[in-house]
C-alpha angles and dihedrals in degrees: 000000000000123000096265093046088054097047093058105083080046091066112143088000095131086048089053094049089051095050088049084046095054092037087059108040097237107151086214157356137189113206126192114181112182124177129176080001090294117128103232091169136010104165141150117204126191124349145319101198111026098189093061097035103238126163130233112245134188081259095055121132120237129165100233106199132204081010075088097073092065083064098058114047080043076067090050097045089059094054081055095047086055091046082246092122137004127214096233109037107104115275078231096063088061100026097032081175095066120108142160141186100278123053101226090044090059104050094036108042117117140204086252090055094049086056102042107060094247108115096105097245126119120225104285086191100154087058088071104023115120089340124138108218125123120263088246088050088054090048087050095058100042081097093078102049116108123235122223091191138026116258116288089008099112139017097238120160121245137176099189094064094055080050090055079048099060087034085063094046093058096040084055102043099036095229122082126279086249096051090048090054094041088053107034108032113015102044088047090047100053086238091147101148094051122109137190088223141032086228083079093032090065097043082071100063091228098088110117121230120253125238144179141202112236137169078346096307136109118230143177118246147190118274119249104251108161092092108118094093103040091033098123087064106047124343104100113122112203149143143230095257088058092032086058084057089051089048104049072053092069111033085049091057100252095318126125108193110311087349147106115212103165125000124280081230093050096056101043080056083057086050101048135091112267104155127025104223111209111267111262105141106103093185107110086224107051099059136140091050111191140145126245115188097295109344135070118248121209140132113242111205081342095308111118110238135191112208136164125186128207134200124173122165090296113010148066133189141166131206117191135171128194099199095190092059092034090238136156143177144177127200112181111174128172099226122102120250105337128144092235086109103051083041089059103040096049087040090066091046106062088038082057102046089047090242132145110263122250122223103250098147093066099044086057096045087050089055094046083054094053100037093051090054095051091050078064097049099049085052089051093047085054098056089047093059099045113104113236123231101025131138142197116266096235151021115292091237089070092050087070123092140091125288125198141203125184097221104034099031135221134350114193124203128208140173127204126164096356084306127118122216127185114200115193130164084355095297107121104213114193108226122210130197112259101168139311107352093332116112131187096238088198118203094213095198094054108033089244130140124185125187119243107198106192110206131199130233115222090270084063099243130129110263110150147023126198123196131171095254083158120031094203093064141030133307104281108243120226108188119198121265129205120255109282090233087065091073097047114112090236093058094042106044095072086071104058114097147095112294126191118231130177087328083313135116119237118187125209115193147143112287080184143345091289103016133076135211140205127212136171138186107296100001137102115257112264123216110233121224125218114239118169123294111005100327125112129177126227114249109232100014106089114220101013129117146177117216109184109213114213119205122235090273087064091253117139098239101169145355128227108218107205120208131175084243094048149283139303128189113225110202110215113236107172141013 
């Protein structure tokens, strides 16, 4: 086929791109479309940055997402090319650190399973949005994340488990997963102008600018930048001209010229069914939905094709292969969340193949619409529901604090001005009162608005608060944690000493550096733990607490020990 030959099913294609574009409302696309190596199309189209009016170009920047996963199980399959890894041996018998909720999960969990949507866990993703913790902090807490299925029970996506998957690359190759990438698959395959963050995206002066649709108008946001920790999953920047490179990867078997790069096995594994997802497509050419290890499986129109999709706060992309026909195409847009990729794609296609377009544009049109109408309804419904002429229990004051959870981390409330403010993961969220102790904690740069409920302990304070981080499981539990100061030496260290107590001798001492003890004659020593104030409970005796009294010179003079039977008053005689 020569190059005009193969143009002419793309005929008015550039004027088709600028009409979705414009439907849409996407500042701007880069398409690349190869097949039998041949670059049939390496375009850019619109804008990516719209305030100073520059173009997109085949050499535009765009963070492309959950693209990204291919990558790295692409980094996996070649430890297993070299014996240095197997797909099915347990995660724990090379991380035997490595531990979730559930037992069995945890011993029998493989490196197939990490990459194939099938842990049984749902996605968790507001554990690692925006948060700055390391990637081996984030392992360490995957402990505490609740399930919804048994392994292997149910296709769900999940980002933390292709973290866990970099995380294992690195453990494994001593280097980082991004130095792995960078070596082995980025500098063979010519992807010089591909980063691991949009920090160094940016440094180039060809990353295009994100941007979102709200309240239906188009605006410029942050970049995501919070990236380091879930990068496996989703943190490459790329564009079209290096993702060319990724894709003639992929439709030569793994081979990149004369060589060899990964094995033609590995990446027919890649390319094969591993999981069946459950069928929600209800388009009649788009059936047999299934995931491979990092990429989607479908036939389109009966052609097998190999797709994976990306969104991060700003872009989407999609990159898609149909490996009968030796096709591929990339689609990378800076818009959030919008269907121009899949249009596109689909769009060349059916040009390609010589068959009758189908109206895409419209169907997805149809769904936006609907979608959008039952966003209001579901507003409407809130507000329905709410019950009118509440108020909080208490003060708002008693509503700040710190809450904890040992897998998600730490919400922090605050109040200013009679307004309360949760901050999690650096992301400050107004609340605003719905009823009784429930507040609409809102997410301003993605419309979205999550219910805090705040709870009392028997003494009627506020001690924990409870929100649906993950709909397929419970609400995620925060429970309140003492001021931080209360564990510092200096606040601490008034308390030691020797107390008097019913003619006996109670010690009070440092158990550690932060943290305090009580003894008496004949006992065990007890941990203290810190309350509020001067309060501490004891750890182990339910229902008892110490709370130290200070004279008006600021000296502890004496402590109250609190019993469910009662209380005793222990004089303080020494430091």
């Amino acid at each position: 086929m020569n190059q005009s030959e193969a143009k002419k099913p793309l005929a008015h294609f550039e004027d088709f791109v600028h009409s979705i574009l414009q439907d849409w409302k996407v500042p701007g696309a880069a398409v690349a479309i190869i097949q039998n190596d041949e670059i049939l199309l390496s375009q850019g189209f619109g804008q990516r940055n719209r305030a100073e009016g520059l173009e997109v170009t085949s050499e535009t920047l765009f963070p492309i997402g959950s693209c990204t996963k291919a990558f790295t199980t692409a980094a996996i399959a070649l430890l297993v090319d070299e014996g240095r890894l197997d797909w099915d041996t347990p995660v724990k018998a090379y991380l035997p650190s490595f531990k979730l909720y559930d037992t069995f999960a945890t011993e029998r969990l493989t490196p197939r399973d990490l990459v194939s949507h099938r842990s049984g866990l749902p996605r968790h993703d507001l554990m690692w949005y925006n948060s700055t913790h390391t990637r081996k902090e984030l392992f360490d807490r995957l402990q505490y994340l609740e399930p919804n299925k048994d392994l292997r029970q149910l296709w769900q996506y999940q980002n933390l488990m292709y973290m866990v998957a970099g995380y294992l690359v690195g453990e494994l190759t001593g280097q980082t997963w991004e130095e792995f990438v960078q070596k082995r698959i980025f500098e063979p395959l010519g992807m010089t102008q591909s980063f691991f963050s949009i920090e160094q995206a940016r440094e180039q002066g060809q990353c295009s600018h994100p941007y979102i649709h709200l309240n239906d108008e188009v605006k410029e946001m942050a970049f995501y930048a919070a990236q380091g920790a879930i990068a496996p999953a989703g943190a490459i920047v790329s564009s079209i001209k290096d993702m060319s490179r990724w894709i003639s990867l992929q439709t030569n078997g793994g081979k990149i010229g004369e060589t060899q790069l990964i094995s033609e096995a590995q990446i027919a594994q890649m390319h094969s069914p591993q999981m069946v997802m459950p069928e929600t497509n209800k388009y009649a050419e788009l059936t047999n939905s299934t995931y491979g290890m990092g990429w989607f499986l479908h036939t389109y129109r009966g052609h097998k094709m190999v797709e994976h999709g990306g969104n991060i706060d700003g872009f989407s992309s999609l990159v898609t292969i149909l490996p009968q026909k030796n096709i591929g195409i990339v689609v990378l847009t800076n818009l959030q969340v919008n269907p121009v990729p899949s249009i596109l794609t689909y769009n060349i296609i059916d040009r390609l193949l010589g068959l009758e377009a189908v109206p895409w544009n419209e169907r997805f049109r149809k769904e936006f619409d609907e979608m959008k109408a039952a966003g209001t309804k579901g507003k409407e419904k809130s507000e329905e529901d709410r019950v009118q002429g509440t108020s909080p229990s208490h003060p708002l004051e008693a509503y700040t604090g710190d809450f904890e959870h040992p897998g998600y981390g730490t919400i922090s409330i605050t109040e200013h001005g009679g307004q309360l403010k949760a901050i999690f993961n650096s992301m400050e969220l107004p609340l605003k009162h719905y009823h009784y102790d429930v507040f609409d904690a809102t997410v301003e740069k993605f419309d979205l608005t999550i219910k805090m409920s705040f709870f009392t302990n028997t003494r009627g304070d506020i001690d924990t608060l409870s929100a649906p981080m993950e709909s397929a499981v419970k609400d995620i539990v925060f429970k309140r944690v003492p001021n931080k100061q209360m564990t510092e030496k200096s606040f601490l260290e008034p308390f030691t000493g020797i107390y008097e107590v019913m003619d006996m001798q109670m010690i009070v001492a440092f158990k550690s550096e932060h943290t305090l003890s009580v003894s008496m004659p004949g006992q065990p020593a007890f941990e203290l733990v810190p309350y509020k104030g001067t309060e501490f409970q004891v750890k182990g005796l339910s229902g008892s607490r110490i709370e130290f009294k200070r004279d008006e010179s600021g000296t502890i003079t004496e402590a109250i020990i609190i019993q469910p039977g009662g209380a005793i008053t222990a004089i303080k005689k020494t430091k």
